[in-house]
BANUMAR-448077 format. One line per field, with one value per residue (C-alpha): x, y, z. Coordinates in nm, 4 decimals, decimal comma. Layout:
! residues N
x: (X/...) .
y: (Y/...) .
z: (Z/...) .
This chain:
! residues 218
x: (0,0000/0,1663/0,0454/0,0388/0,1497/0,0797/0,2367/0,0107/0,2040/0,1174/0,4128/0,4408/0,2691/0,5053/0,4111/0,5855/0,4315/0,5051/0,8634/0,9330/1,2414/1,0997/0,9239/0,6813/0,7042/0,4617/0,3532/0,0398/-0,0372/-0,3346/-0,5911/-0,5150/-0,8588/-0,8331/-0,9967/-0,6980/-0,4857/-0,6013/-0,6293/-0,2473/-0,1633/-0,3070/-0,1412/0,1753/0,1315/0,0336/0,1219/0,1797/0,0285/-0,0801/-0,3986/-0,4264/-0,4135/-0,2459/-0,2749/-0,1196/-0,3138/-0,2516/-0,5152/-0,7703/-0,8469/-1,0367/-1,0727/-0,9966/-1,2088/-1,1027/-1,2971/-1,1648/-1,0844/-0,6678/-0,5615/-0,2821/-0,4511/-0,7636/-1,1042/-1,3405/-1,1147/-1,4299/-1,6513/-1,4039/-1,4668/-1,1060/-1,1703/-1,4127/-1,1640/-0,8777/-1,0800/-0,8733/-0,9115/-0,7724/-0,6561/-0,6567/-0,4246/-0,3213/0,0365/0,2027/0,0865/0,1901/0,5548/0,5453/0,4690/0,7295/0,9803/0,8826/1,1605/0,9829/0,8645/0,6780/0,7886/0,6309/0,6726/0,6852/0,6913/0,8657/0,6787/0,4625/0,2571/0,3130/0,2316/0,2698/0,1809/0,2162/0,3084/0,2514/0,4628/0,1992/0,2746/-0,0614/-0,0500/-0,2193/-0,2472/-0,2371/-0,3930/-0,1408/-0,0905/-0,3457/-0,4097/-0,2765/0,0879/0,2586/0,1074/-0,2244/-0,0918/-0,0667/0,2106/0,1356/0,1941/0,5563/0,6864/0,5580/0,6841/0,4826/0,6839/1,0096/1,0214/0,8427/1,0977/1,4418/1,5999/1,7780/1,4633/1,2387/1,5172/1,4502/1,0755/1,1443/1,3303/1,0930/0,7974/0,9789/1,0843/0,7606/0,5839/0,8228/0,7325/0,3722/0,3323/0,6061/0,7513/1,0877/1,2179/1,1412/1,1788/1,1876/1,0258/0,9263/1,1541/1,2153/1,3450/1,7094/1,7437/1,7686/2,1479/2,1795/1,9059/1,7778/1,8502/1,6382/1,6103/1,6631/1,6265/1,3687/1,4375/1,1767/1,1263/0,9730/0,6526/0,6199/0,7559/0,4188/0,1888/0,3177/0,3110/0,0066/-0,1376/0,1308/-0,0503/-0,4166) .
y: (0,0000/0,3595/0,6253/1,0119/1,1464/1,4975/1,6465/1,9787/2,2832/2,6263/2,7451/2,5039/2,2045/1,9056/1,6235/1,2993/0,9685/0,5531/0,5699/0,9559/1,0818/1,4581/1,6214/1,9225/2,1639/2,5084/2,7906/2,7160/2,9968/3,1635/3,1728/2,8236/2,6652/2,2851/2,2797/2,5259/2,2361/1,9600/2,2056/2,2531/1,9495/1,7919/2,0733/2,0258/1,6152/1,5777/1,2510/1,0771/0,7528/0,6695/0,4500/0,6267/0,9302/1,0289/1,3614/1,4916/1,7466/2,0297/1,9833/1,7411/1,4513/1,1340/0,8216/0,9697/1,2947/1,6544/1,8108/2,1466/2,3762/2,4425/2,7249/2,7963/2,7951/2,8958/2,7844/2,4576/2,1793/2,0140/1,8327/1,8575/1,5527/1,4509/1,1020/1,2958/1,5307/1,3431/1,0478/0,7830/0,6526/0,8897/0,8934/1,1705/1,1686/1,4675/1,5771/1,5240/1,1893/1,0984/1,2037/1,0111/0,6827/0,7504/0,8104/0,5099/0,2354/0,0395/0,1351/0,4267/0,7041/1,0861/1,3004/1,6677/1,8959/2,2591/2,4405/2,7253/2,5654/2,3207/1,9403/1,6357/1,2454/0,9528/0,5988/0,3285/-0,0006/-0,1909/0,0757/0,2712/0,6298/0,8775/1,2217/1,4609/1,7650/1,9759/2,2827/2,4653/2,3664/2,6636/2,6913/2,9795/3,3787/3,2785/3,1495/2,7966/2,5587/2,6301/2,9895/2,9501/2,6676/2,7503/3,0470/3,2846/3,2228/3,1724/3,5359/3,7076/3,5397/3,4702/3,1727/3,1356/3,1552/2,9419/2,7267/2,6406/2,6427/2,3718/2,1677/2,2048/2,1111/1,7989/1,6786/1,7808/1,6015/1,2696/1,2160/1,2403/1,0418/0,8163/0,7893/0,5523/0,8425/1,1355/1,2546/1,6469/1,7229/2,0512/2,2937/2,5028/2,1388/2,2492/2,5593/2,3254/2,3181/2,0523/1,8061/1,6565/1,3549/1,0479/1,3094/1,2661/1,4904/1,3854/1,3808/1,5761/1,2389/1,0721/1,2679/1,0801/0,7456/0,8006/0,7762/0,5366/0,3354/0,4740/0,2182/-0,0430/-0,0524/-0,1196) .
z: (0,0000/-0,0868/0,1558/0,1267/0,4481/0,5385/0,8480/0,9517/1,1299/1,2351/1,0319/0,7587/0,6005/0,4858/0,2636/0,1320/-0,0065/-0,0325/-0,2833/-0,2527/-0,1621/-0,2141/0,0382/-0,0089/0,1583/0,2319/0,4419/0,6649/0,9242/1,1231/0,8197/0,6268/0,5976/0,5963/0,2223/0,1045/0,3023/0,0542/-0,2539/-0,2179/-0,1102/-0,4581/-0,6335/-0,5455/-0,5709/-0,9290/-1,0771/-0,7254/-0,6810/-0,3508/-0,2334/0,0993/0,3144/0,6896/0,7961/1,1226/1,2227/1,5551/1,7924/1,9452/1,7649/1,8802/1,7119/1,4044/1,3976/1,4435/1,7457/1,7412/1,5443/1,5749/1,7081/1,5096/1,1792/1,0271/1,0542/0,8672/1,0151/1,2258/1,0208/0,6929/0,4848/0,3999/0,1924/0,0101/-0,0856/-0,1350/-0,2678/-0,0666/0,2727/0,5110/0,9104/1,0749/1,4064/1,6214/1,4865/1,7569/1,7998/1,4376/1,5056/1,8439/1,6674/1,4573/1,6996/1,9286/2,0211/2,3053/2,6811/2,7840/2,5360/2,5816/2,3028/2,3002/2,0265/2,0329/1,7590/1,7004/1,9686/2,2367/2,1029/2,3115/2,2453/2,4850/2,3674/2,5711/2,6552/2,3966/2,1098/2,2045/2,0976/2,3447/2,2463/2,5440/2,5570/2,7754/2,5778/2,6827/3,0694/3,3154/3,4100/3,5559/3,6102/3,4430/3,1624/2,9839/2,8991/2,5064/2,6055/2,7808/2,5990/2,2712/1,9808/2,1350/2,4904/2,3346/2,1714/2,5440/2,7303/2,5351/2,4982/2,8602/3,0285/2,7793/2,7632/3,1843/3,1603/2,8892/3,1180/3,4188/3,2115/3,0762/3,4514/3,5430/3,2564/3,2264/3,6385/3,5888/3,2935/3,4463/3,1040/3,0613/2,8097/2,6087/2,2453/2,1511/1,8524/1,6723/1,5385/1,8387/1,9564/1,8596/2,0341/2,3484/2,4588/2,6554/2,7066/3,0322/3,1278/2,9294/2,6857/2,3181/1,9941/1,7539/1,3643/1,0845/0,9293/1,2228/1,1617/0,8075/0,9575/1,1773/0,8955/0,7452/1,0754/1,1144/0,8731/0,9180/1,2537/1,1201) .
């Protein structure tokens, strides 16, 4: 089976397929509309051949099924028919999620992803993927994790100080979950200097190693 994955950002949207070696890759933002997602998408994919879909997308998602709208990006993500669109089967799995599968190696794995937002996944000892809503529960001075630990916080802050709210949320975050490790992810992930300990850096392509696993799984 050759899948299209799509990997869904606040910043930028990033596509590969079953046999590719090139990756798209475009600018997303506050007003991209999930139907302006697929229309580029299957602009810039002409001539692929691929017999099914996995989109990572920012926000909730359960069983499959966008609940929310993301905050990050424009509106008409709820409800969106996406096999209608793209005319395949399609899965639909929260983005961070989708990178956390593909950065799993066995145990109790939590994933968090340094991006525009504030993405995190849990993956169990039996390969489960949770996705955890965290980003936008309250933190520090009436504000939320998403809003320290994510772009917004990096720039108010600087890097020293984001940089130490990073690694309190992670020890924080690794004891609750009582997770065996923990992969960065995102693309703030390599501002980090020195990692905590149990710590590891997460690579771009585990995002579209997720898809595909994604359906490996099924």
């Amino acid at each position: 089976m050759k899948i299209l994955v799509i990997d869904v950002g606040g910043t930028h949207v990033k596509v590969t397929a079953t046999g590719h070696r090139t990756r798209v890759k475009f600018i997303s933002g506050p007003k991209m509309t999930a139907r302006q997602m697929v229309e580029k998408v299957c602009a810039a994919t002409v001539g692929w051949q691929y017999d099914a879909v996995s989109i990572g997308c920012p926000g909730p998602v359960v069983q499959g099924v966008i609940k929310a709208e993301p905050v990050n990006l424009g509106g008409g993500w709820v409800n969106f028919d996406f096999k209608k669109a793209f005319g395949r089967p399609v899965k639909v799995i929260n983005d961070a999620a989708m990178q956390a599968l593909g950065s799993y190696e066995g145990g109790q794995m939590l994933f968090i992803g340094l991006g525009t937002g504030l993405g995190a996944a849990l993956v169990t000892h039996h390969g489960n993927v949770l996705p955890l809503e965290l980003a936008h529960l309250p933190y520090k001075n009436g504000l939320t994790y998403e809003e320290y630990l994510g772009a917004a916080g990096l720039k108010r802050l600087g890097r020293k100080k984001w940089r130490k709210h990073v690694e309190i949320v992670i020890a924080m975050f690794k004891f609750a979950l009582q997770a065996d490790y923990v992969v960065l992810g995102g693309g703030n992930a390599r501002l980090i200097k020195q990692l905590p300990p149990d710590t590891r850096l997460g690579e771009n392509a585990n995002a579209f190693r997720g898809g595909f696993r994604l359906w490996q799984k099924s």
